[in-house]
N, C-alpha and C positions, 0 to 999 in steps of 0.2 A: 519388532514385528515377529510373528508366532509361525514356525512352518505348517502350513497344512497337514495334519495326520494322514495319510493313507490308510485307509481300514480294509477287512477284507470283505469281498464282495458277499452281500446278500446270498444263500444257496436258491440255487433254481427252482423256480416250483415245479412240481411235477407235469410232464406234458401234455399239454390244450391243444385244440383245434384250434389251430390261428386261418384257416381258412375265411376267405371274406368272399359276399357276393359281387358280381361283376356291378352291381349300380354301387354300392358302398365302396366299390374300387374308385368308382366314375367320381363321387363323390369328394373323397378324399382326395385324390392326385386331382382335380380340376380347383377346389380349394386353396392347395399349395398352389398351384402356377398362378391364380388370381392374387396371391398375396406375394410373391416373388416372380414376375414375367417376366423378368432377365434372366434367372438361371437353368440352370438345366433341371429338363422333365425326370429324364430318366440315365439309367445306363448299364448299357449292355456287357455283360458276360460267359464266355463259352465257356460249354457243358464239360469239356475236358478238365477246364482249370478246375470249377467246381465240385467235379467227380475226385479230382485229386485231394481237394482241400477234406472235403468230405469222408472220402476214405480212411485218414490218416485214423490209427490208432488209437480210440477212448476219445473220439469226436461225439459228441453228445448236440450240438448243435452249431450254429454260428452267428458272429457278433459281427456289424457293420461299423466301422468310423469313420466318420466323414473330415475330413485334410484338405491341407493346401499344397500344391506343389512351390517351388520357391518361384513361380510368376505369379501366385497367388490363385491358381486356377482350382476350380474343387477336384478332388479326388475323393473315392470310398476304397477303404483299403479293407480287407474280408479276412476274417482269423477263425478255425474252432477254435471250439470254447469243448471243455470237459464237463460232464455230471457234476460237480462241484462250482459250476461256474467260472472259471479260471481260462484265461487264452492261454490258447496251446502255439507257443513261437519256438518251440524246439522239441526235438524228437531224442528218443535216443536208441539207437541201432545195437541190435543183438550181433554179436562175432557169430559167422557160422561156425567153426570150429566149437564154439561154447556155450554155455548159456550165462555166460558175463556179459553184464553190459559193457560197449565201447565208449567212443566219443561219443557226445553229442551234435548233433547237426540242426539246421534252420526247419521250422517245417515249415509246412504251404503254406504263404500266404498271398492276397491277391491283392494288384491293382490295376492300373490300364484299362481302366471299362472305355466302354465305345459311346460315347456321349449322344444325347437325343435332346434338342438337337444336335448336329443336321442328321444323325443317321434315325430316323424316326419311323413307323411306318405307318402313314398317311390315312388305313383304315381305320386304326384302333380308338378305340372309345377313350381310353385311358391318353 
């Protein structure tokens, strides 16, 4: 048996309007839930984490993976990603004192979303 190569990622193409209209939203997510009605619609994330994750230093965008926790329940865990394509899972901090770099530390990343359901909210088309 042959290990799987890991290559490197594709470069990004330059950035598009991924914006979609509200009926192309309707569309899609009512799709997904016709072809999976036991799982979850959606899930919630506050503005703080994502401001954080966001902010972090040569974020160029952001990459969603979808996980299991060890009961098997889904999770989305949220990483920048660099101009290059690449997740950004560690930082590395400048010493005030210099302009050497120090250690390296974790950077932001996210999980714990608020799962819909049950927290959904009852008006939304989507």
């Amino acid at each position: 048996m042959t290990a799987r190569k890991e290559s490197r990622p594709k470069p990004l193409p330059k950035p598009i309007n991924q914006r979609i209209r509200l009926k192309t939203a309707i569309d899609l997510t009512k799709r997904y839930q016709r072809s999976a009605p036991a799982s979850e619609k959606a899930g919630f994330f506050f503005a703080s984490g994502l401001k954080d994750l966001l902010a972090q230093e040569g974020v160029y965008g952001m990459r969603i993976y979808h996980g299991l926790d060890k009961d098997g329940r889904y999770r989305m865990v949220l990483v920048g990603v660099d101009a290059k394509g690449e997740d950004i899972t560690s930082t590395r901090r400048v010493a005030k004192s210099t302009t050497a770099f120090t250690a390296s530390q974790e950077a932001v990343l996210l999980d714990g979303h608020i799962p819909c359901p049950p927290f959904c909210p009852p008006g939304s088309p989507l």
